[in-house]
Phi, psi and omega in degrees: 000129180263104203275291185304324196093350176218028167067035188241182204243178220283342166321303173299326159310341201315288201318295192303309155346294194294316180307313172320285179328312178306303187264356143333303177282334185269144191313356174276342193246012207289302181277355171260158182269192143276160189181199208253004149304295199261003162262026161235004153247338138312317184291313175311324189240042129261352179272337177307323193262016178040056196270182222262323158258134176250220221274332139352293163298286214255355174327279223287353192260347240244278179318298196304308206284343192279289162005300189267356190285325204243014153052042190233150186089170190248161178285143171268167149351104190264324170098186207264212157252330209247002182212133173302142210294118167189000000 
């Protein structure tokens, strides 16, 4: 399983990770699902926060922290610091 989508390790991911997880939580998104509505609008304010991955990279670690906020799915794998997520 590739848990980023580009083989980088969970570390690099973390931030993207976290980010899912917040907003996940946060009241603007408390009654919407993900779909292609509320992932063009996270994708829009994670590129807004200049971050170390972009949105490419970090979708799929983004979609998992949103996933794991909402109890939905079984979780993947998150990998190590020292080896790449696969």
């Amino acid at each position: 399983m590739n848990y980023s989508g580009r083989g980088v390790t969970y570390m690099q991911t973390r931030a993207a990770y976290q980010y899912g997880w917040q907003m996940a939580q946060d009241r603007r998104y408390a009654k919407r699902d993900w779909g292609k509505d509320v992932e063009a609008e996270l994708h829009w304010a994670w590129n807004q926060r200049g971050p170390a991955l972009g949105w490419e990279d970090a979708k799929e670690a983004i979609h998992e922290g949103w996933n794991r906020a909402r109890r939905i799915g079984r979780p993947k794998a998150l990998g190590s610091t020292t080896t790449n997520v696969r």
